[in-house]
N, C-alpha and C positions, 0 to 999 in steps of 0.2 A: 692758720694751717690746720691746727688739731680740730677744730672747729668744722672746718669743711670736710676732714675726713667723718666727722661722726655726725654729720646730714648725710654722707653719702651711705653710711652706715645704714641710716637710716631709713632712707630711701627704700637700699635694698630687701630691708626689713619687711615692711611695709608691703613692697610690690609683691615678695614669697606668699603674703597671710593673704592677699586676693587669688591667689590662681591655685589653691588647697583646694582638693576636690573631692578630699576624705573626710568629711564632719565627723564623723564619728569617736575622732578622737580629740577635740576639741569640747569642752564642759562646755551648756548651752548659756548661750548669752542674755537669754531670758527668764533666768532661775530668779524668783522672789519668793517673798513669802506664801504665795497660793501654794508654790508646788508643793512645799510642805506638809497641805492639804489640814491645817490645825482644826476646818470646820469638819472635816470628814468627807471632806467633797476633794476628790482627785481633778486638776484641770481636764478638760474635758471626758471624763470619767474616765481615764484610765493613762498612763505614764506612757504608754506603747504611743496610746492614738496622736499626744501630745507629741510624741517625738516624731510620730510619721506626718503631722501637718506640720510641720517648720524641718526637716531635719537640717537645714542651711544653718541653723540658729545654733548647731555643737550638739554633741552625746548627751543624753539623758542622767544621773547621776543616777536616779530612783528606779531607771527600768531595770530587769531583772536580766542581763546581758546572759545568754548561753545559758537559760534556765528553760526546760518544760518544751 
């Protein structure tokens, strides 16, 4: 019994995180070591242009939110 409540839990879980239609608040699911940038090289040189070609992927951590 407890068991099948917490698949349905689950389910419900699950089914909410597809039909989010705000990325922005979600941290991007493609963060590694590049974004880092340790060579001096920003993913495709800049934290904005990386957020604007995926933004399906979550919020940028690095971009400079509400700056400039």
């Amino acid at each position: 019994m407890r068991e099948q409540s917490l698949n349905n839990f689950l389910g419900v879980v699950s089914f909410e995180e597809r039909v989010i239609k705000d990325y922005k608040e979600i941290p991007c699911k493609d963060m590694d070591l590049d974004c880092f940038a340790f060579d001096g090289e920003k993913p495709f040189g800049s934290y904005e242009k990386c957020y604007n070609y995926a933004p399906e992927l979550g919020r940028c951590i690095f971009c400079e939110w509400g700056r400039g």
